[in-house]
C-alpha positions in Angstrom: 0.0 0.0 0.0 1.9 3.2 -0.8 1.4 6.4 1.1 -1.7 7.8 -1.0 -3.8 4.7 -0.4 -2.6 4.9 3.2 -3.9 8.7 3.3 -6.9 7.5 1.8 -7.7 4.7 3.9 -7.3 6.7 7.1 -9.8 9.6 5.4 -12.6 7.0 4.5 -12.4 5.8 8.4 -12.9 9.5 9.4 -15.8 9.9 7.3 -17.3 5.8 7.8 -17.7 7.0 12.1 -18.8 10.7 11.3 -21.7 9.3 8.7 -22.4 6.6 10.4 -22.9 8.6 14.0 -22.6 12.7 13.9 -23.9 13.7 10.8 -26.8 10.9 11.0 -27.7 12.6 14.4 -27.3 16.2 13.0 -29.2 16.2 9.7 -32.4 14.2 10.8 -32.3 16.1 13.7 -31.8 19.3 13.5 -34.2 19.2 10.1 -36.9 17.5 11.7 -36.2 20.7 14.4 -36.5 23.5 11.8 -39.5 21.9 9.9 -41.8 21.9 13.5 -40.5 25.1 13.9 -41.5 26.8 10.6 -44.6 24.4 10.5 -42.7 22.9 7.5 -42.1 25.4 5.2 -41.0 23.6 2.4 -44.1 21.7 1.6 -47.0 24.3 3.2 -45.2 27.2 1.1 -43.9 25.1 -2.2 -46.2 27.4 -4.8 -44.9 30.4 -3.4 -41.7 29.4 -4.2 -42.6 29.5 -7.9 -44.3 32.8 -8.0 -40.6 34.3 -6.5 -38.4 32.4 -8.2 -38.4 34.9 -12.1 -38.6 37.9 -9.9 -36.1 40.8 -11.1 -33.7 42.7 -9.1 -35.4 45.1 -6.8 -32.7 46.7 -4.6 -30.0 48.3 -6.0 -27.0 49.4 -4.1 -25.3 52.8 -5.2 -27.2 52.8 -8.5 -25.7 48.7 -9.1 -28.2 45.9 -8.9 -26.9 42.5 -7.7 -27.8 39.4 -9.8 -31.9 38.4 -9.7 -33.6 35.6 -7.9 -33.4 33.4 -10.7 -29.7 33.9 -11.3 -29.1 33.2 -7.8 -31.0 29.6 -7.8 -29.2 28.9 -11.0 -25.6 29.7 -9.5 -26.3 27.8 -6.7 -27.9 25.1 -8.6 -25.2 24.8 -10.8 -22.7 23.8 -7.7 -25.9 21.4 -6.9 -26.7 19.9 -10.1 -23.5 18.3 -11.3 -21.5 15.1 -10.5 -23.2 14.5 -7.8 -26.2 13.8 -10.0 -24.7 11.3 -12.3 -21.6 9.6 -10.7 -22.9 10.3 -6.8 -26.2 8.6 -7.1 -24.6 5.7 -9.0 -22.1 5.3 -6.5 -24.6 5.4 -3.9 -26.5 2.2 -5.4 -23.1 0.2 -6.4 -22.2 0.6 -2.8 -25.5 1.0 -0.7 -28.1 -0.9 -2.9 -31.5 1.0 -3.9 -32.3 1.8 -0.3 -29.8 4.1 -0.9 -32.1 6.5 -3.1 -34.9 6.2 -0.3 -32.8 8.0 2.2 -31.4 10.5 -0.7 -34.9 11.4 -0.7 -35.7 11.6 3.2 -32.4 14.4 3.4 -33.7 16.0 0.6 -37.2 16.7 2.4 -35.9 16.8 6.0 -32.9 19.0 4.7 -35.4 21.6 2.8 -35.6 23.1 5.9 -32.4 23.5 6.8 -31.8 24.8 3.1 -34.8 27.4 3.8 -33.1 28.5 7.4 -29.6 29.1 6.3 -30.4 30.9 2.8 -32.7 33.2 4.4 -29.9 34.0 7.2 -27.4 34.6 4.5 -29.8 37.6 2.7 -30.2 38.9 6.1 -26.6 39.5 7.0 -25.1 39.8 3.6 -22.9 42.9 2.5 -22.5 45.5 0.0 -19.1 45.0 -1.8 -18.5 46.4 -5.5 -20.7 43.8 -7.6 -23.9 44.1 -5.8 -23.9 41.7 -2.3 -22.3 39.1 -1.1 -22.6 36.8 2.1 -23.1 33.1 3.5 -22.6 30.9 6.8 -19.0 33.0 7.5 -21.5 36.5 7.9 -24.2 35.3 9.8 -21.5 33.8 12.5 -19.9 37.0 12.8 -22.9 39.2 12.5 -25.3 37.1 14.2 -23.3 35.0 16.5 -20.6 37.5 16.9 -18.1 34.8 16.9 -16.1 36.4 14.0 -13.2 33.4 14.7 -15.9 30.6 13.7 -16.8 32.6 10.2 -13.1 32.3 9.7 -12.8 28.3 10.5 -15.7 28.2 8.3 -14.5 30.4 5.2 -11.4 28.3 5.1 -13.1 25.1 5.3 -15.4 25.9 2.3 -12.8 27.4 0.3 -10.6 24.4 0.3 -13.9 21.9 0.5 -15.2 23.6 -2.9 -13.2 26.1 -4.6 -10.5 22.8 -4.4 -11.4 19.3 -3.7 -14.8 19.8 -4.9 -13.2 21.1 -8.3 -11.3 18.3 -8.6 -14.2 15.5 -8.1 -15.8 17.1 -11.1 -13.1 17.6 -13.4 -12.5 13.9 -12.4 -15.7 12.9 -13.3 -16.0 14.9 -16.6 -12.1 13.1 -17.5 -13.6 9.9 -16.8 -16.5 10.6 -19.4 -14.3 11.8 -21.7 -11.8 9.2 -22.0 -14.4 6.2 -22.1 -16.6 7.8 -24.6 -13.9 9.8 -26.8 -10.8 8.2 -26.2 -9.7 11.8 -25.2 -6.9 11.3 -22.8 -7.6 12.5 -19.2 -4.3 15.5 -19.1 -5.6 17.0 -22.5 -9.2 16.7 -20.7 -7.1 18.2 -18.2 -5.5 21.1 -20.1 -8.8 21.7 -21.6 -10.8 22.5 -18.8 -8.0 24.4 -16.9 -8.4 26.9 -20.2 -12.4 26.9 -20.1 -12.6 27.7 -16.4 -9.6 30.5 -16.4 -11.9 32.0 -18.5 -14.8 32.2 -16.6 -13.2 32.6 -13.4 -11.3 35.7 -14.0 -14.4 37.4 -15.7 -16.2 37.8 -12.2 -19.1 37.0 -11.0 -21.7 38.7 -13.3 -20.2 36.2 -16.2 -20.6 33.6 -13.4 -24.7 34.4 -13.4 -25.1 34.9 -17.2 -23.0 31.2 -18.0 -25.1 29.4 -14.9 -28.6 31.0 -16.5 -28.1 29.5 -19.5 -26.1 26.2 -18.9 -28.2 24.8 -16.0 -32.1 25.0 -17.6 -30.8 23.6 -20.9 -28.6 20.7 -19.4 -31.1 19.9 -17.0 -34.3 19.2 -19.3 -32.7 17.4 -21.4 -31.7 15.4 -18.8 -34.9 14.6 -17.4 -36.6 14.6 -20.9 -34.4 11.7 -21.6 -35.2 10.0 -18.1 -38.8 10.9 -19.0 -38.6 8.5 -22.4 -36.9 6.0 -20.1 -39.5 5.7 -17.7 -42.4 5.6 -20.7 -41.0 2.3 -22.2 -40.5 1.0 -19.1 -43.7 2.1 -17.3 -45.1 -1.2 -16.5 -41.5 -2.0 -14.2 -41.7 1.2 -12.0 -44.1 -0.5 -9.3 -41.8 -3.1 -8.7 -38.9 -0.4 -8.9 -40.1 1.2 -6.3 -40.9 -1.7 -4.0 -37.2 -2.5 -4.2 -35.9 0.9 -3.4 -38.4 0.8 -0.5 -37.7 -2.8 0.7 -34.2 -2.2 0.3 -33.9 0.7 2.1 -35.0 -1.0 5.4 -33.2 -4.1 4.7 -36.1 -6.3 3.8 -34.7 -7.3 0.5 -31.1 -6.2 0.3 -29.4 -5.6 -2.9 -25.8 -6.6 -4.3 -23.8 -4.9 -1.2 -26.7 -3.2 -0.2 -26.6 -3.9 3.9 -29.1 -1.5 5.9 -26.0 -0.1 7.0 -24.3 0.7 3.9 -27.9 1.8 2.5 -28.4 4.8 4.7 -24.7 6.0 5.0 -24.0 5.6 1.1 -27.6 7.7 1.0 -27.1 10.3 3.5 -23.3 11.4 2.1 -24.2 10.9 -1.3 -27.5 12.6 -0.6 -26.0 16.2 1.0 -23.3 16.0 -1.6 -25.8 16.5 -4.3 -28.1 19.0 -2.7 -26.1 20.8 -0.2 -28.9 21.3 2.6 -27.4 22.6 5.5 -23.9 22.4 4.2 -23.7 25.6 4.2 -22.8 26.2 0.3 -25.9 27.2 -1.5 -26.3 30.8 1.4 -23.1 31.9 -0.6 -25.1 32.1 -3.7 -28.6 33.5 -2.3 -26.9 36.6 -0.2 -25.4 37.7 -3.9 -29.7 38.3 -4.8 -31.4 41.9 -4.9 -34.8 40.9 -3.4 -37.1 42.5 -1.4 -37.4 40.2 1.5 -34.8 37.7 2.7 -37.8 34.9 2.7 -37.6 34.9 -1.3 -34.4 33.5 -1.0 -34.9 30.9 1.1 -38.0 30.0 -0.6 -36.3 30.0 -3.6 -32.9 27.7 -2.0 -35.3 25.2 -0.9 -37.1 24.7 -4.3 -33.6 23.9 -5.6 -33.3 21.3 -3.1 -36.3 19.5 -4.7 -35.0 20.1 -7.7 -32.1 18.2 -7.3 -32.6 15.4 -5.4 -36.5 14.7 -5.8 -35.8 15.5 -9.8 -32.2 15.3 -11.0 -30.8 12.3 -8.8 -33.9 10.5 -8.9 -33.9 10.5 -12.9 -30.6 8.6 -12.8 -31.3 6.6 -10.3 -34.8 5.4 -12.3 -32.8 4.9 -15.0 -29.7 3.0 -13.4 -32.4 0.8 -11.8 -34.7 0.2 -14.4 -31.5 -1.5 -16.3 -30.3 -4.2 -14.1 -27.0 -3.0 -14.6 -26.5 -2.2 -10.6 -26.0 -6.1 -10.2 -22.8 -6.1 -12.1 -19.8 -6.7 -9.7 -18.1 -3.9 -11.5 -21.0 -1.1 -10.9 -19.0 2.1 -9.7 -19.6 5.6 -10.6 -20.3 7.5 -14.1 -19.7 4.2 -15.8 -22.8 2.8 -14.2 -24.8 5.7 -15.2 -23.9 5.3 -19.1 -23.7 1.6 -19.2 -27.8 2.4 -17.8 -28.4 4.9 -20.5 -27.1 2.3 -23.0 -29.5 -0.6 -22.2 -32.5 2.0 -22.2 -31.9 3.6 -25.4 -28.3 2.6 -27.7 -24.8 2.9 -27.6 -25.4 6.2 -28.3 -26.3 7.1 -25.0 -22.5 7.4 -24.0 -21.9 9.7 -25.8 -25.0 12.2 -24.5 -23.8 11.3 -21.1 -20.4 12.4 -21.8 -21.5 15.7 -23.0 -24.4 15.9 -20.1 -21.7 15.4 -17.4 -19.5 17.9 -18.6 -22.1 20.9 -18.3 -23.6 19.2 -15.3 -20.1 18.9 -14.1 -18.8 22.1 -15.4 -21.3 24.6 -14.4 -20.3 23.0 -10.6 -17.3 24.0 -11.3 -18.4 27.9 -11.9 -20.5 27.7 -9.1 -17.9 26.4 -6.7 -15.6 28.8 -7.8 -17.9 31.6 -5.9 -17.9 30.1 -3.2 -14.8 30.3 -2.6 -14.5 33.6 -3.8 -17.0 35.2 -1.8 -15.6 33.6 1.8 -11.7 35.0 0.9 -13.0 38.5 0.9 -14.7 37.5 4.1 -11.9 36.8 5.4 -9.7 39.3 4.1 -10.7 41.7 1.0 -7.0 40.9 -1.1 -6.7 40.8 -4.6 -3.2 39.0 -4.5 -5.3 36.5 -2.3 -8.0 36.4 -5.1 -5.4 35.9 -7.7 -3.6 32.6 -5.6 -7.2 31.4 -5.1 -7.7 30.9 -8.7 -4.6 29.7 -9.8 -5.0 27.0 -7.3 -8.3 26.1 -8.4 -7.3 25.8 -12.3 -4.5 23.6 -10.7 -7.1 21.6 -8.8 -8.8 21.4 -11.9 -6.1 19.4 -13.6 -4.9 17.4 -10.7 -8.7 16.2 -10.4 -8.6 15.2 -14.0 -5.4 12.9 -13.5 -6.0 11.1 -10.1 -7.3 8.4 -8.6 -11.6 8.8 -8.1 -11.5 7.3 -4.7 -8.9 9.7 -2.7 -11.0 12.6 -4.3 -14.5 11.5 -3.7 -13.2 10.3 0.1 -11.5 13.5 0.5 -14.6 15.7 -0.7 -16.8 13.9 2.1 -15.0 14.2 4.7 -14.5 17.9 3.8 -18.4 17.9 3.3 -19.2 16.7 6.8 -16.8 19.7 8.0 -18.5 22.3 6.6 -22.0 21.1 7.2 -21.1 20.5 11.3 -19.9 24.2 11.9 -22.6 25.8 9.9 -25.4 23.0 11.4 -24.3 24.4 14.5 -24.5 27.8 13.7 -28.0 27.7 11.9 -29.2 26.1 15.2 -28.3 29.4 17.0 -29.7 31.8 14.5 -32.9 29.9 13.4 -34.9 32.2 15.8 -34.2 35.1 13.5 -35.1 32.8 10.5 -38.0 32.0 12.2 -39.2 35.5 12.3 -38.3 36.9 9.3 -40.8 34.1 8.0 -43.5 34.9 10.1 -43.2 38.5 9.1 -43.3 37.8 5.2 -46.4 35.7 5.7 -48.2 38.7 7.5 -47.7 40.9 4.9 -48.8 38.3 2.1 -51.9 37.5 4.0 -52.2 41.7 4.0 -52.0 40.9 0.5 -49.1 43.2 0.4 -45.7 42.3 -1.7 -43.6 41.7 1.3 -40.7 44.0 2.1 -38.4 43.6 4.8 -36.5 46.1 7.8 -34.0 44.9 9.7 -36.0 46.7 12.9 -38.6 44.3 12.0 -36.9 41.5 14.0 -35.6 42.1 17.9 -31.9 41.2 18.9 -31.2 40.5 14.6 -27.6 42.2 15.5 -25.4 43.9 13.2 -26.9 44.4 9.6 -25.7 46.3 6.6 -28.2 46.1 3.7 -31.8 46.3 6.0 -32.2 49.7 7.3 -35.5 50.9 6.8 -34.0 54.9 6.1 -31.6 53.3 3.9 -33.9 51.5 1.7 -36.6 54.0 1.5 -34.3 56.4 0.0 -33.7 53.7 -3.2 
């Protein structure tokens, strides 16, 4: 075993005890906690999440606007909807068995919540800067906790989590694709996408928005169009489908190395790696929005929640089920998914999967990119800094494309469960404010006003920038 495998073997212990235990306790529980609390937002207010979501910017900031609603969801889905999608659900059968899609879908409804408390925190103690607004987990701990040295810990550990090893799971992912399907080899893919996201990168976050708004729509309804066909021809096997993901996921019927065990872990990390809920990621994205009320945001977070696990990651799975193909002893990762796509509908299909993974896997990388972006000027406003940052994600980029997919998928979890325990814990202290933020945007719908929010609307909010009622009455 050389000293790489060895690294590896000690991460994948790490993460097998904090799955199994910590973040097990912390997901279900604290998402069952903020769904009682808000009376469970996420289902009770899902059409009003819609009639927010193509909203334009409303508040400018020194004569600039910051990017709209929509453009927010789509740069925030476009770090959801990617890899984790295509490889991450079909890593999470090989290894956990169908049950595995069952509790994908439990986070995903439980974690709504979460996603609804943390973006709405982010809009409330986001920050002017020169593009508009920016914010996430790192603001609300200083602003709201006033625990400046915990935004810090967390600005680090999200830079390096997705602006890095993030980065280089999907540029793994879209080498992978590549090589299989086009014979391309994986340092060319390499070089390739080191040139593509340079571009982008260094153009800001404005080209960021515009990219995400077009990429992300397209890439994902063609997507589920083609999982659409798949499930038409095969419409009379989807009761029994769903009886196995069902009895599998409770260890009634278990699959090809699908233990109970293995089903719910493989699930859960597989599950928050795709949609982000309470991770902390997607707040980034939603303080960058001009709306009127910080509710629209977290309205609009949690529909992409749905989006991506209920619609996204269950259209693979459907499709990796439907073909039998999760019973081969060699089932692992993207080349699950497009040996799936080529029972249902050709050889062909791996070819559309190749290109589908890199704009699912691509636009993650843009999206990470912010991410990281936005949490170095937290923690200090540098361009050198900014300049570093990017280089080392263009490197990250072509290290991903050249290594080995298990030390990069092992290291992105255990990075994962990081960020998602400090900002879990800091959600927990600040869901109060959440909390009332929501109840006073539903008093002003049911006054059948468009709601508009103050920072002295809320008592004890602490230190906020972009609220002020003098402030935004002079706009």
């Amino acid at each position: 075993m050389d000293f790489m495998e060895r690294i590896d073997q000690y991460i994948l212990s790490i993460n097998n005890y904090l799955y199994s235990y910590v973040m097990i306790a912390l997901l279900i529980g604290l998402g069952l906690f903020f769904s009682f609390k808000t009376k469970f937002v996420q289902f009770r207010l899902f059409k009003e999440m819609f009639r927010v979501i193509f909203e334009k910017s409303t508040i400018s900031t020194e004569g600039k606007k910051g990017i709209s609603s929509f453009q927010a969801f789509t740069v925030s889905a476009a770090s959801r909807i990617g890899t984790g999608n295509l490889a991450g659900v079909a890593t999470a059968i090989a290894t956990g068995g169908p049950g595995a899609v069952f509790w994908m879908w439990l986070i995903a409804f439980i974690g709504a919540a979460s996603s609804f408390v943390e973006s709405t925190l982010a809009q409330i103690y986001k920050v002017k800067d020169e593009n508009g607004f920016r914010g996430g987990p790192a603001y609300y701990m200083e602003r709201g906790l006033n625990k400046r040295w915990m935004g810090i810990i967390f600005a680090v550990t999200i830079t390096f989590c997705f602006g890095l090893v993030f980065n280089a799971v999907q540029s793994n992912t879209i080498s992978i694709a590549m090589n299989e399907s086009f014979q391309v080899s994986k340092p060319v893919v390499g070089i390739i996408l080191c040139i593509l996201t340079a571009f982008i990168i260094f153009g800001g976050l404005k080209r960021i928005a515009h990219v995400t708004q077009v990429l992300v729509p397209v890439m994902a309804i063609i997507y589920i169009l083609v999982a659409f066909f798949v499930l038409i021809i095969n419409i009379t096997e989807i009761p029994a489908m769903f009886m196995l993901i069902i009895k599998n996921a409770f260890g009634i019927e278990e699959a090809l190395g699908g233990t109970l065990g293995a089903a719910i872990m493989n699930g859960i990390k597989r599950g928050l790696f795709s949609n982000e809920a309470g991770m902390g990621s997607a707040p980034n994205a939603a303080a960058a929005a001009s709306v009127s009320h910080p509710v629209k945001q977290g309205l609009i977070q949690t529909l992409g929640v749905f989006v991506d696990t209920i619609v996204v990651c269950s259209a693979t799975a459907f499709i990796i089920l439907l073909s039998g193909e999760y019973l081969r002893k060699d089932a692992s990762s993207i080349n699950l998914t497009q040996s799936a796509l080529s029972v249902h509908i050709g050889d062909w299909a791996s070819i559309f999967l190749a290109v589908a993974i890199f704009l699912f896997a691509f636009s993650s990388v843009i999206g990470n990119y912010y991410y990281g972006e936005t949490n170095i000027e937290f923690i200090k406003n540098s361009r050198s800094a900014l300049f570093i940052y990017r280089l080392a994600v263009i490197g990250m980029v072509y290290f991903g494309s050249v290594a080995k997919i298990s030390l990069v998928w092992d290291m992105a979890d255990l990075f994962m469960a990081i960020m998602a325990l400090i900002n879990l814990v800091a959600i927990a202290g600040l869901y109060r404010i959440a909390a009332a933020a929501l109840k006073d945007y539903q008093q002003q719908r049911r006054a059948g006003k468009e709601p508009v929010f103050y920072s002295d609307s809320i008592e004890g909010i602490g230190e906020v920038d972009c609220w002020e009622r003098k402030r935004l009455n002079e706009k």
